[in-house]
C-alpha positions in Angstrom: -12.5 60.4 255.3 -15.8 60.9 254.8 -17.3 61.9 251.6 -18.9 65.3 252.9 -14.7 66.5 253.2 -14.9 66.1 249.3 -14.3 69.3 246.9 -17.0 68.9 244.1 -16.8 72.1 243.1 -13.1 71.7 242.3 -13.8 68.6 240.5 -16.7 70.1 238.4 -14.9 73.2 237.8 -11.5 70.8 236.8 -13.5 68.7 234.3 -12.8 69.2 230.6 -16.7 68.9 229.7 -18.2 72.1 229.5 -20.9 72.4 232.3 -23.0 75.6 232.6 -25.7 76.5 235.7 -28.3 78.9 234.6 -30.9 80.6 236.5 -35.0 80.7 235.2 -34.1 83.8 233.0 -30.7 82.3 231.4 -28.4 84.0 233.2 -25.7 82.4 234.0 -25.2 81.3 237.5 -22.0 79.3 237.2 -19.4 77.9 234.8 -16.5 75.7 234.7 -13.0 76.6 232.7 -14.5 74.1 229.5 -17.4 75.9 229.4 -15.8 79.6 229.9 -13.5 78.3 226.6 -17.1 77.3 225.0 -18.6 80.6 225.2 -15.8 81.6 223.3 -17.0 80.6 220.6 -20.9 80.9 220.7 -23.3 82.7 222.7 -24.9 81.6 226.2 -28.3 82.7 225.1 -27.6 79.7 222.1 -26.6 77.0 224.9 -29.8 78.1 227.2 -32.1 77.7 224.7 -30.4 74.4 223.8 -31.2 73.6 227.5 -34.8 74.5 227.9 -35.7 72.9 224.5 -34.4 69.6 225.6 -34.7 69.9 229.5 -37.0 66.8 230.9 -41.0 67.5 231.4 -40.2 66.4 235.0 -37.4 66.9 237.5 -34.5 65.2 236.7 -31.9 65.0 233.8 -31.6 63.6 230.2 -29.2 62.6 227.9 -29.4 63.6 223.8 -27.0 62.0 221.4 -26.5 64.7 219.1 -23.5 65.9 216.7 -22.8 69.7 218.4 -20.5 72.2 216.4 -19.2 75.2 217.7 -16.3 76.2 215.1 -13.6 74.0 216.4 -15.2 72.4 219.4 -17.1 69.5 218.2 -19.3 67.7 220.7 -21.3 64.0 220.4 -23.8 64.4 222.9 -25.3 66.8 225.7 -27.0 66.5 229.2 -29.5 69.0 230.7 -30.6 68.6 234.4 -32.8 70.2 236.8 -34.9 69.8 239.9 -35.8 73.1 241.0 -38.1 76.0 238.8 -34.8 78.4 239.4 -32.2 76.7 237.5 -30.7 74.5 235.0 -27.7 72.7 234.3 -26.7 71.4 230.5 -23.0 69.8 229.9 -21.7 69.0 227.0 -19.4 65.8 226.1 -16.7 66.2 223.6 -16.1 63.9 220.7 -12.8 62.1 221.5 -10.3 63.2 218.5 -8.8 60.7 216.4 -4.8 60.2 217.6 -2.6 62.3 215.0 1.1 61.7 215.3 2.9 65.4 214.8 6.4 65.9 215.2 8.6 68.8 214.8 12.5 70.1 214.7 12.4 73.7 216.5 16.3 73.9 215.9 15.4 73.9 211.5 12.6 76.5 212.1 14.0 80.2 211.9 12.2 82.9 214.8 10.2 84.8 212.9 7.7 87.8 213.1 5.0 86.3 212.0 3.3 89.7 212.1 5.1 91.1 209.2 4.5 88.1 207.1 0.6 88.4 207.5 1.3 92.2 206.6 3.6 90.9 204.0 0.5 88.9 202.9 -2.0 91.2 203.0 -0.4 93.8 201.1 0.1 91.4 198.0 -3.8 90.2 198.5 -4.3 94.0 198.5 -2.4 95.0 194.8 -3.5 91.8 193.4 -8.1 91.9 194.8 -9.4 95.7 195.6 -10.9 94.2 198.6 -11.6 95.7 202.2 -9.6 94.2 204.7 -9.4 94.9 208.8 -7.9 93.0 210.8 -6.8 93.5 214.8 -3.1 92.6 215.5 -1.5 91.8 218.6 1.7 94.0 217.9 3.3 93.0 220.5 3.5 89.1 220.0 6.8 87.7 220.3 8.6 85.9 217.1 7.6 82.2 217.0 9.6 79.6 215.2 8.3 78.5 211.8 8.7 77.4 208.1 8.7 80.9 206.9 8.2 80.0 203.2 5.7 77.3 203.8 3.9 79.6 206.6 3.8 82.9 203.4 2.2 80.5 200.7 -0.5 79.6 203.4 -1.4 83.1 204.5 -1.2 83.8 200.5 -3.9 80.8 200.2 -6.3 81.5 202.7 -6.6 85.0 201.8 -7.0 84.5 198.0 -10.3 82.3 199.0 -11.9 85.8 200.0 -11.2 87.6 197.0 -14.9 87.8 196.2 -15.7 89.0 199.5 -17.2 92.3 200.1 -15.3 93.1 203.3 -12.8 90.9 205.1 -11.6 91.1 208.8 -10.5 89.4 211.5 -7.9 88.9 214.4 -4.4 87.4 215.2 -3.7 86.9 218.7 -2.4 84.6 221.3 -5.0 82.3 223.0 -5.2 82.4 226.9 -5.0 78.1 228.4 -5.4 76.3 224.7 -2.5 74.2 223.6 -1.4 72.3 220.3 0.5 69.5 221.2 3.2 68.5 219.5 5.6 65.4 220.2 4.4 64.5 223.5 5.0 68.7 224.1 2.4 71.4 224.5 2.8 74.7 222.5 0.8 78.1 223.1 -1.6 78.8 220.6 -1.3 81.5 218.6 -4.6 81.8 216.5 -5.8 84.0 213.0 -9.0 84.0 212.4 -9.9 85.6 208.9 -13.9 86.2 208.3 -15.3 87.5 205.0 -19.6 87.4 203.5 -18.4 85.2 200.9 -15.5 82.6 200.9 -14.2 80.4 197.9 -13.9 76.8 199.1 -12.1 75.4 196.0 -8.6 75.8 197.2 -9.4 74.2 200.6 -7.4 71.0 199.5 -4.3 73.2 199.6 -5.0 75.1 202.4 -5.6 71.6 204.5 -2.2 70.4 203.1 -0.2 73.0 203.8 -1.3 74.0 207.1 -0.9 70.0 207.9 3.5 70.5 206.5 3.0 73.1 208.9 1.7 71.7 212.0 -1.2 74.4 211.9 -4.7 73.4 212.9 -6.9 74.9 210.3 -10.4 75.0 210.4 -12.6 76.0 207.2 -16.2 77.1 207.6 -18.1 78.8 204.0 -17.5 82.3 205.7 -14.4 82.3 208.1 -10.9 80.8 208.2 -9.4 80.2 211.6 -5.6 78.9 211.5 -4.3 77.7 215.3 -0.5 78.0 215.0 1.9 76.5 217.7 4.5 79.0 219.5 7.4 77.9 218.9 9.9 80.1 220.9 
């Protein structure tokens, strides 16, 4: 076997770090799977100008040690390469998570629609704060096993810390390829994502603790609240 037989490009395009080819005007002239979840969640016009403000003054590539947030994705360091005036490469590495043991007993969790608990949720946050709220449903998500009562007081939580917002809105749909595993199982994600001008951090505690009884990922930035939540069928 000689090492020309090999399939880089399946073994770039495999790899978990996010690693994005741009041409001189920062359009995009390849991706991997990582990096099409990465652009997900921020812009590629952000990630080339990341590139050309650290690219090397000569042909060749360097490595910055640098904390890189993108909402959930969290990243320790970066890599930009080049040796040609046409394009650039940056990759990003992410920041190993610490080991969390989860478990869960599907058989005590009841299938639920958790589409007319949000509603349920929202129309109490609605009598209760005279607030704008818009958010984009996937109707026709199937019913996912879960604590009902413990997965109610959450939504009730996270929306009550955007009482003082001026408008509110958002999405709840399944994720395509992203997985919350769970017992040495992967689950589907199913993922809420609540945004508001103006979010009340004071109640995050609970928030964290609750979504944790739940085995819901939440993540909490000052203006948005996105809650991943494992399928359960």
């Amino acid at each position: 076997m000689s090492i020309e037989s090999i399939d880089w490009q399946f073994i770039l395009e495999s790899d978990i770090s996010p690693l994005i080819v741009f041409d001189h005007k920062g359009h995009i002239l390849w991706l991997n799977e990582a990096a099409e979840i990465l652009l997900g969640y921020t812009d590629h016009k952000e990630l080339f100008k990341l590139a050309l403000t650290h690219a090397p003054k000569d042909f060749g590539h360097q490595t910055i040690l640098r904390e890189l947030h993108y909402r959930q994705l969290n990243f320790y360091a970066f890599q930009v390469a080049y040796n040609s005036e046409e394009w650039i490469a940056l990759r990003l590495y992410y920041r190993p998570k610490a080991h969390e043991e989860r478990h869960i007993d599907p058989d005590r969790l009841l299938p639920t629609n958790l589409n007319l608990l949000l509603e349920a949720a929202i129309g109490i946050f609605r009598m209760e704060y005279d607030r704008p709220l818009s958010l984009l449903v996937d109707q026709e998500l199937p019913e996912s096993r879960i604590d009902q009562n413990g997965f109610s007081k959450l939504l009730r939580k996270v929306l009550e810390s955007f009482r003082e917002s001026e408008r509110i809105d958002g999405s709840f749909k399944m994720t395509l390829g992203e997985f919350i595993r769970i017992d040495a199982k992967r689950y589907p994600v199913l993922r809420l994502i609540l945004r508001g001008d103006h979010r009340l951090i004071e109640g995050d505690p609970d928030i964290e603790r609750l979504a944790d009884s739940l085995q819901i990922s939440a993540f909490l930035e000052p203006d948005s609240v996105t809650l991943d939540i494992p399928f359960i069928r």
